[in-house]
C-alpha beads as a LAMMPS data file, in Angstrom:
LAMMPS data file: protein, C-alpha beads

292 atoms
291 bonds

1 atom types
1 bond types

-500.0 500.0 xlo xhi
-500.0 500.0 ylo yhi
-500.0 500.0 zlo zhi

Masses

1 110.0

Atoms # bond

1 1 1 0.000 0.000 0.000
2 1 1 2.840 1.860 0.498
3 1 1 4.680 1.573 -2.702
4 1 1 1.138 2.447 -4.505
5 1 1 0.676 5.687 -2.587
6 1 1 4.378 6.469 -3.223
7 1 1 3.912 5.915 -7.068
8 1 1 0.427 7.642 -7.430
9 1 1 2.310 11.041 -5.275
10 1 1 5.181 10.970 -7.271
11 1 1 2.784 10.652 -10.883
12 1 1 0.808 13.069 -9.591
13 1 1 2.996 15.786 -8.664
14 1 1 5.381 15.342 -11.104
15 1 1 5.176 18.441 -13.003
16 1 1 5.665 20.552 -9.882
17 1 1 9.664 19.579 -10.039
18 1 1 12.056 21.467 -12.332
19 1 1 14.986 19.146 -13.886
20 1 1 16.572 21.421 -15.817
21 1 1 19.906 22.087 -15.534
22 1 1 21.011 25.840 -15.555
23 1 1 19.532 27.738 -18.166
24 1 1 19.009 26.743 -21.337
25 1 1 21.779 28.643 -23.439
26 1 1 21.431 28.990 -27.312
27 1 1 22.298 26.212 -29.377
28 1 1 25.990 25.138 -30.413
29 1 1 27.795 23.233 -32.833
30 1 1 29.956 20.659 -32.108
31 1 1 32.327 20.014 -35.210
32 1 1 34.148 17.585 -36.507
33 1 1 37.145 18.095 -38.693
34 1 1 37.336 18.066 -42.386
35 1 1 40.317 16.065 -44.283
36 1 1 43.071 18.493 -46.036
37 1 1 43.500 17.894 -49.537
38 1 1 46.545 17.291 -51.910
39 1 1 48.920 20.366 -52.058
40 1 1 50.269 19.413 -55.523
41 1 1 46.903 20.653 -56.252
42 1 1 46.209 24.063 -57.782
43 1 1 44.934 26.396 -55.577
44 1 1 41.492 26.079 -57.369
45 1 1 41.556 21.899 -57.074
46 1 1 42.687 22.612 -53.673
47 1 1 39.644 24.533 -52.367
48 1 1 37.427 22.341 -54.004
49 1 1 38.631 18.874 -53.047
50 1 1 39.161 20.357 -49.193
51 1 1 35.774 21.836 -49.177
52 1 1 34.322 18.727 -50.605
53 1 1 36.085 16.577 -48.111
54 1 1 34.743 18.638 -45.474
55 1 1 31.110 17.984 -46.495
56 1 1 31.439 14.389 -46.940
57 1 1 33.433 14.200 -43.001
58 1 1 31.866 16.310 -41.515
59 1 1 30.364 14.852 -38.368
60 1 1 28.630 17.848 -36.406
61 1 1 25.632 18.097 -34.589
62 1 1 23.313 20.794 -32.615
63 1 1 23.015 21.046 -29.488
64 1 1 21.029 23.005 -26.918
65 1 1 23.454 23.312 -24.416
66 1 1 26.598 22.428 -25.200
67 1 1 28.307 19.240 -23.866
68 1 1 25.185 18.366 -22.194
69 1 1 22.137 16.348 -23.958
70 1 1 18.461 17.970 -23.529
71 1 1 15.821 15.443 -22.965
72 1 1 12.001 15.525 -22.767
73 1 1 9.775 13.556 -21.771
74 1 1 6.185 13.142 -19.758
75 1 1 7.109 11.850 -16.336
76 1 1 4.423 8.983 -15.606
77 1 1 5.593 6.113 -17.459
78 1 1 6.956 3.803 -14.643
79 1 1 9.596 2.125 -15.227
80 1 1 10.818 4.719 -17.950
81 1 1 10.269 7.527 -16.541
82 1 1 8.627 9.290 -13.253
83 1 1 9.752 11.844 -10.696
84 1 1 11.200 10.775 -7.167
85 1 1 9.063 12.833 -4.894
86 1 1 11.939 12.341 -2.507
87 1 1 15.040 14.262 -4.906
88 1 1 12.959 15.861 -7.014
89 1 1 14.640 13.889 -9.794
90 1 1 13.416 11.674 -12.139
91 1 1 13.972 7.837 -11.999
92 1 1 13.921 4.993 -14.823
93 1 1 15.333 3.132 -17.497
94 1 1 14.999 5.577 -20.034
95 1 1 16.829 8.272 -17.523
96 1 1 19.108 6.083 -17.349
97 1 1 19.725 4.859 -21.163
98 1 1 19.859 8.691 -21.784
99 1 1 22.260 8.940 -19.213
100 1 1 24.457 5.978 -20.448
101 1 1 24.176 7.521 -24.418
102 1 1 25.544 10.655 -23.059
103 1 1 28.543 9.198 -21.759
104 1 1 29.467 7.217 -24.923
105 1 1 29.452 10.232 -26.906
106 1 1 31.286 12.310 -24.209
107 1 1 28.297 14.090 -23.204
108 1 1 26.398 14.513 -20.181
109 1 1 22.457 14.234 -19.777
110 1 1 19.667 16.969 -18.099
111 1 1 15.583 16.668 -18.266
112 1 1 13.649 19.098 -18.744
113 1 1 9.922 19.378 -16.601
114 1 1 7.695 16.838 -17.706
115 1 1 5.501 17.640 -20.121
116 1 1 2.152 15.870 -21.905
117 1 1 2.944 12.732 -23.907
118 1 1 1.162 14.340 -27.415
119 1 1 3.639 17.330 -27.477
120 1 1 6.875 15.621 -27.633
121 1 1 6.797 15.076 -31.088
122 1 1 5.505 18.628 -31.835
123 1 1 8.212 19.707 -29.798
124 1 1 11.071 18.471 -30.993
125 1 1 10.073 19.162 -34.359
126 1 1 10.060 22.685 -33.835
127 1 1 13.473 22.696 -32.258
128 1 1 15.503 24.708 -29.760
129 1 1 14.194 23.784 -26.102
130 1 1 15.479 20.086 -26.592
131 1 1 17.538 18.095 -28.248
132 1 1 15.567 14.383 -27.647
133 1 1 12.348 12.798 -26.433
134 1 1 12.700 9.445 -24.721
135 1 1 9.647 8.344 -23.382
136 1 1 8.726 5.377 -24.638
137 1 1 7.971 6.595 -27.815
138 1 1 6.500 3.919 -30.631
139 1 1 8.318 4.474 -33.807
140 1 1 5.788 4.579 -36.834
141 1 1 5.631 6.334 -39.872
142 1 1 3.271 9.138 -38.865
143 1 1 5.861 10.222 -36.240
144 1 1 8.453 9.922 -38.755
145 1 1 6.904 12.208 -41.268
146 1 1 7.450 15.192 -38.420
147 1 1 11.103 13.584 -36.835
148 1 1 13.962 11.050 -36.627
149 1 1 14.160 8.327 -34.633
150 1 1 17.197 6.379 -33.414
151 1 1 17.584 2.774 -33.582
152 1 1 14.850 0.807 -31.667
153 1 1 16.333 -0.049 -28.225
154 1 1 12.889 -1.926 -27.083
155 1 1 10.437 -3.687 -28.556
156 1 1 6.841 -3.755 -27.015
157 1 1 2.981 -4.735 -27.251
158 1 1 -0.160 -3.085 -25.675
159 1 1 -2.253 -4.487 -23.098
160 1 1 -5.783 -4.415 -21.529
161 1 1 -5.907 -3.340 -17.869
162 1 1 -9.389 -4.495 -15.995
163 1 1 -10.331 -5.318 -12.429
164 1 1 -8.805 -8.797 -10.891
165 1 1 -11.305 -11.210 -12.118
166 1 1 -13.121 -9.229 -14.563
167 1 1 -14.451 -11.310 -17.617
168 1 1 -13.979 -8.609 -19.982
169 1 1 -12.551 -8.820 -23.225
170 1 1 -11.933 -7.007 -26.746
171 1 1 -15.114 -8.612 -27.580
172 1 1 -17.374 -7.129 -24.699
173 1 1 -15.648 -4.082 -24.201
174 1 1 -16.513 -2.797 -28.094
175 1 1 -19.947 -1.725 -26.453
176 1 1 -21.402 1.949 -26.253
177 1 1 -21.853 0.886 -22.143
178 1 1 -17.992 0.661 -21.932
179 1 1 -15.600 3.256 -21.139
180 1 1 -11.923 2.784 -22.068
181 1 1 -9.412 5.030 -20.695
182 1 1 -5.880 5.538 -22.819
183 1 1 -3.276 7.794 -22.410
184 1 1 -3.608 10.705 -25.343
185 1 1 -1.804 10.612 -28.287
186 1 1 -0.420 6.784 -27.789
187 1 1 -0.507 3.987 -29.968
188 1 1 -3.062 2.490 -27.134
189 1 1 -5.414 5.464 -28.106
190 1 1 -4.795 5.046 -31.876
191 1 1 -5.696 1.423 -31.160
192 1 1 -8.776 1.420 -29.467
193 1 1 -10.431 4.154 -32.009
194 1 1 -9.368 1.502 -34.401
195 1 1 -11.120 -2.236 -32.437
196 1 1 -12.836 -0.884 -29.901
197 1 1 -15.040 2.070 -32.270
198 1 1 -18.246 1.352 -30.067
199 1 1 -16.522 1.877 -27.373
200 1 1 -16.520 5.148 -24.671
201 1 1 -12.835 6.277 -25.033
202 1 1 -11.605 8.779 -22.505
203 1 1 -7.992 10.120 -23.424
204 1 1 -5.934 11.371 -20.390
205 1 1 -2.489 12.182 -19.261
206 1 1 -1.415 10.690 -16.406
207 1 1 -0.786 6.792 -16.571
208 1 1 -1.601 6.595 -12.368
209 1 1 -4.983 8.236 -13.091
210 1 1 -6.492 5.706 -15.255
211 1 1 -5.120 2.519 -13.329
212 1 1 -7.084 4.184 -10.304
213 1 1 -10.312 4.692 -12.661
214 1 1 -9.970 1.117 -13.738
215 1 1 -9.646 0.289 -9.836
216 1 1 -12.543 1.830 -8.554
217 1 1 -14.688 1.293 -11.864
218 1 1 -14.911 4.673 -13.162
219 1 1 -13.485 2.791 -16.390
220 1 1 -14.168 -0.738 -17.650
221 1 1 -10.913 -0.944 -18.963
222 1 1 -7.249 1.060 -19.492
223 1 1 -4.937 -0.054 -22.880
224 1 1 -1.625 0.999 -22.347
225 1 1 1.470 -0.499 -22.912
226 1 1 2.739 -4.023 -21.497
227 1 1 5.646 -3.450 -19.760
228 1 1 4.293 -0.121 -18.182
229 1 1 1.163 -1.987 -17.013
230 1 1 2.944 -5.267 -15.882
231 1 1 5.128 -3.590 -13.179
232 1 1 2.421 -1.171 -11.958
233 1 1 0.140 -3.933 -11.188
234 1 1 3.310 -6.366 -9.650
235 1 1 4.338 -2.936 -7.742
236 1 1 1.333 -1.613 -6.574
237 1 1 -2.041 -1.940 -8.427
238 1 1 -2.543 -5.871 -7.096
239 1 1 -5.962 -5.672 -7.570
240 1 1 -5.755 -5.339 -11.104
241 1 1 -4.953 -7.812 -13.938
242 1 1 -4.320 -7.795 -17.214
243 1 1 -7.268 -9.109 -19.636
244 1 1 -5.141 -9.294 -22.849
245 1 1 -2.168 -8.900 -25.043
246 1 1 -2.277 -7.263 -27.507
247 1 1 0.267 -8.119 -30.133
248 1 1 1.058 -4.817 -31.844
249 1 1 4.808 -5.165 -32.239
250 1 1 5.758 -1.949 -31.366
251 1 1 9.531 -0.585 -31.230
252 1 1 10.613 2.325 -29.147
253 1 1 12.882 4.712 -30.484
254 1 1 14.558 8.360 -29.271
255 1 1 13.036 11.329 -31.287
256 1 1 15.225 13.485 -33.568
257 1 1 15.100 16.134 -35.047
258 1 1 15.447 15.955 -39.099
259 1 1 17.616 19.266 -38.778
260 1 1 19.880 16.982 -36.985
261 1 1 20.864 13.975 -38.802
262 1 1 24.176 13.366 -37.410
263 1 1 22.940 13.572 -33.559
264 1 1 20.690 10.800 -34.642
265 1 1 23.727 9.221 -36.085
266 1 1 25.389 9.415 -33.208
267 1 1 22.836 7.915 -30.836
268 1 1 23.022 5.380 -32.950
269 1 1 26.456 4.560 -32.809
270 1 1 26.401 4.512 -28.896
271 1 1 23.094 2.413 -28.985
272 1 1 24.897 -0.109 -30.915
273 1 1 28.485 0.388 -28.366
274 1 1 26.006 -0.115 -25.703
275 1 1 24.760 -3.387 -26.820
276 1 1 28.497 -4.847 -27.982
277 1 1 29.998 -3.485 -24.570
278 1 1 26.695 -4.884 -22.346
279 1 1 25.399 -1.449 -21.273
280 1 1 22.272 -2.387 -22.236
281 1 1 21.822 -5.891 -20.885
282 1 1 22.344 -4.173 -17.351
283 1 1 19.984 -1.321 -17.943
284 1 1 17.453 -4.253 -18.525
285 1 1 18.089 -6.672 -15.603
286 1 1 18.217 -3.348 -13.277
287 1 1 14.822 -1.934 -14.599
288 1 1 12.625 -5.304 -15.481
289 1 1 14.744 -8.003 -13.956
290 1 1 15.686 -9.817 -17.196
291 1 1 16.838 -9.041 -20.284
292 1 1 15.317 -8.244 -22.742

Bonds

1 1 1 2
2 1 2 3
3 1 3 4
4 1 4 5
5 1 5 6
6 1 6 7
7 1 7 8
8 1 8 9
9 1 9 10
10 1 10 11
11 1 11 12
12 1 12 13
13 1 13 14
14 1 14 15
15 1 15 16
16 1 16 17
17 1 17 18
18 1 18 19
19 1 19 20
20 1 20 21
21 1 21 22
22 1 22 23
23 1 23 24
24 1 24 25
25 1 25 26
26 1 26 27
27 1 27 28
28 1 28 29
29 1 29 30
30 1 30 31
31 1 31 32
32 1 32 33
33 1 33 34
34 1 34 35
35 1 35 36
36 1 36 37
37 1 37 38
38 1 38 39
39 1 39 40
40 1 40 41
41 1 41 42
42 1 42 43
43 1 43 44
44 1 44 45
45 1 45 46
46 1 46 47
47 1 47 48
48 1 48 49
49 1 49 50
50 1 50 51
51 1 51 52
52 1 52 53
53 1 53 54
54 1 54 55
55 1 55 56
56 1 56 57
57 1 57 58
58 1 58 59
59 1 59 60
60 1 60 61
61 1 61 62
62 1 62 63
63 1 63 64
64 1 64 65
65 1 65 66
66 1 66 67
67 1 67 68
68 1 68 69
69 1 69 70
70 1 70 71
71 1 71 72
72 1 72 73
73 1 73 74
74 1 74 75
75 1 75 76
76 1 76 77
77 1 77 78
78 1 78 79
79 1 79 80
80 1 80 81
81 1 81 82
82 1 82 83
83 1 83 84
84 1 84 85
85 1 85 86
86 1 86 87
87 1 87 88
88 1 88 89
89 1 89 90
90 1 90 91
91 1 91 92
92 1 92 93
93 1 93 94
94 1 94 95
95 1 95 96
96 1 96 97
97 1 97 98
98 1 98 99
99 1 99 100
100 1 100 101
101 1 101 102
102 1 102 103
103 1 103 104
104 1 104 105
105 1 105 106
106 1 106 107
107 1 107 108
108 1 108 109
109 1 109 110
110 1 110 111
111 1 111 112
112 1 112 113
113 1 113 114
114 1 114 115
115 1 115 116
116 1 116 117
117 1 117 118
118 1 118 119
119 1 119 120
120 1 120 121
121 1 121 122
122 1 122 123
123 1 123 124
124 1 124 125
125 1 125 126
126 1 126 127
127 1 127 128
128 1 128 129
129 1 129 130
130 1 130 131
131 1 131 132
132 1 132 133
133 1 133 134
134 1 134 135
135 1 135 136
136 1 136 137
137 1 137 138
138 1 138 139
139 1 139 140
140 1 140 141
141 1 141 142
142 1 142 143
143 1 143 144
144 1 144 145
145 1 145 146
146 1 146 147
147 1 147 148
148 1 148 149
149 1 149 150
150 1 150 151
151 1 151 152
152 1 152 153
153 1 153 154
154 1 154 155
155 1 155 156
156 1 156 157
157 1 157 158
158 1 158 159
159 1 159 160
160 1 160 161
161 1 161 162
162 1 162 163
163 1 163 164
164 1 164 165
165 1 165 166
166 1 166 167
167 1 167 168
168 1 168 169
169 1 169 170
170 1 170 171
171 1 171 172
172 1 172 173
173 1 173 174
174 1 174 175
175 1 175 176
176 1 176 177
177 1 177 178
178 1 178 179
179 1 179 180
180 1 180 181
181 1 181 182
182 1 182 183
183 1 183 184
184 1 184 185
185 1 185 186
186 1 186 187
187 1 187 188
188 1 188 189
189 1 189 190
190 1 190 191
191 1 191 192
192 1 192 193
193 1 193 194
194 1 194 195
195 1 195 196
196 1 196 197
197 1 197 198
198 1 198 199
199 1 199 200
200 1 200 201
201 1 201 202
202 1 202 203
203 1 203 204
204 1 204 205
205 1 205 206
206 1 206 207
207 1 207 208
208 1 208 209
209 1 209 210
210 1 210 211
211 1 211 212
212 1 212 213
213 1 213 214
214 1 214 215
215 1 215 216
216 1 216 217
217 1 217 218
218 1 218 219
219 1 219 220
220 1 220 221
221 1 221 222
222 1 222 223
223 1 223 224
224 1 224 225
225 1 225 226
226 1 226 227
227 1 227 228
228 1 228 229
229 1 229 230
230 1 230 231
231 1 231 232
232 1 232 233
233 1 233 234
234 1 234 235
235 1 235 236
236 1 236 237
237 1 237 238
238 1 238 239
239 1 239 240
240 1 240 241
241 1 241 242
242 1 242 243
243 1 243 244
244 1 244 245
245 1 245 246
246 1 246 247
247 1 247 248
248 1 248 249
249 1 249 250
250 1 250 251
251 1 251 252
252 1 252 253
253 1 253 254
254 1 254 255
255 1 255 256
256 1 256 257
257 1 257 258
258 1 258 259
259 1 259 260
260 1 260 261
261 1 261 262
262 1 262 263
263 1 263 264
264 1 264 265
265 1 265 266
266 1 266 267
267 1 267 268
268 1 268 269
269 1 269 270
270 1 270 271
271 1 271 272
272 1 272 273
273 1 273 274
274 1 274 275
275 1 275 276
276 1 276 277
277 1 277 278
278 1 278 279
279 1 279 280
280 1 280 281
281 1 281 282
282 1 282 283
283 1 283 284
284 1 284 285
285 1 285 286
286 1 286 287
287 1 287 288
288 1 288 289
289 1 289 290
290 1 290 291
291 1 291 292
């Protein structure tokens, strides 16, 4: 009971805590270097080749702040992200991978306050307050007419949340009696417009919100992903089960700008040192017990 009331204070008041780090300072370049060319060139051949070389070495990337990474992301997605209402700070596995990327590339890592799940995108398509969103994020192609995404770094599936010995199913929740809760602007709430069209939907923000509707029967049901779900209901919603699986195949990925290509590139290189050096296979035992 314990652990659930420290979960639902720390959801709930998560946007009343500031991670940012300093302020936010305009953006810089890190560059790389360009390769010299020939000198028994003429001077003409010699600008060219050097200023071709340049383009086609050139390794920069844009950042916020400089030397530090600036992520985003909405703070109620235990175990990926949430506030500790005892620091202040937030907690999780994608803290932590963002942490871990920074320091393969040299970099450090700050948050930003949370903010709502359906303006990450928006946000770091526009640019200039910060450089990523990690928040369990579901790469698909709508996303990724508006930004980049790394590599995946987690696959996933969605998941119906009822009461603890409920018999309902996808079947007898599509019913204009039944109200389905989602978090706004997920894949969950894409898919229940999609199988559950008879259905009551009811799109909110906060994750802790619509477990506790499901709990006390405001909602007949909550679809939201699996690994989110599974460890709030082994943690602290016992009373809840999960109905179904639903296998959607998902993939999470960090989102990039497009004005940024070789940030993304770079993620993508320490993603990949991550998983040869076995960064990852410890973020994954120390966040879900196994790996994945």
């Amino acid at each position: 009971m314990e652990e659930r009331e420290h979960i639902m204070k720390s959801f709930m008041s998560r946007r009343q805590f500031i991670y940012a780090a300093g302020a936010i300072a305009g953006s810089a370049v890190l560059a790389g270097c360009g390769s010299s060319s020939d000198s028994s060139s003429s001077d003409s051949t010699s600008s060219d080749s050097s200023s071709s070389s340049q383009e086609a070495t050139d390794d920069s990337y844009t950042l916020v702040t400089e030397g530090t990474i600036t992520c985003i992301a909405e703070m109620g997605f235990t175990p990926f992200e949430y506030m500790d209402d005892q620091t202040g700070e937030p907690k999780g596995f994608d803290i932590d991978l963002m942490a871990a990327i920074a320091d393969h590339m040299g970099l450090t890592s700050t948050w930003l306050p949370s903010q709502a799940f359906d303006t990450l995108v928006p946000t770091i398509k526009q640019g200039g307050k910060a450089d990523v969103a990690c928040s369990g994020i579901t790469i698909n192609d709508e996303r990724k007419q508006e930004i980049d995404f790394s590599d995946p770094y987690m696959d996933s599936n969605q998941s119906i949340v009822v009461q603890a010995g409920s018999t309902e199913t996808e079947e007898t929740l599509n019913d204009a009696s039944k109200t389905i809760a989602c978090q706004a602007g997920t894949t969950g709430d894409e898919w229940i417009s999609e199988n559950l069209p008879n259905a009551q939907k009811v799109s909110l923000q906060d994750v802790a919100a619509a477990m506790a509707g499901v709990e006390t029967g405001l909602y007949n049901a909550f679809v939201i992903d699996l690994p989110v779900s599974s460890n709030l209901i082994s943690q602290s919603f016992t009373d809840l089960e999960i109905a179904e699986e639903i296998p959607t195949g998902e993939q999470y990925g960090i989102a990039i700008s497009k004005d940024n290509p070789n940030l993304t590139k770079a993620i993508n290189q320490a993603l990949q040192d991550m998983n040869d050096d076995g960064t990852m296979a410890e973020l994954q035992q120390t966040w879900f017990g196994t790996e994945l």
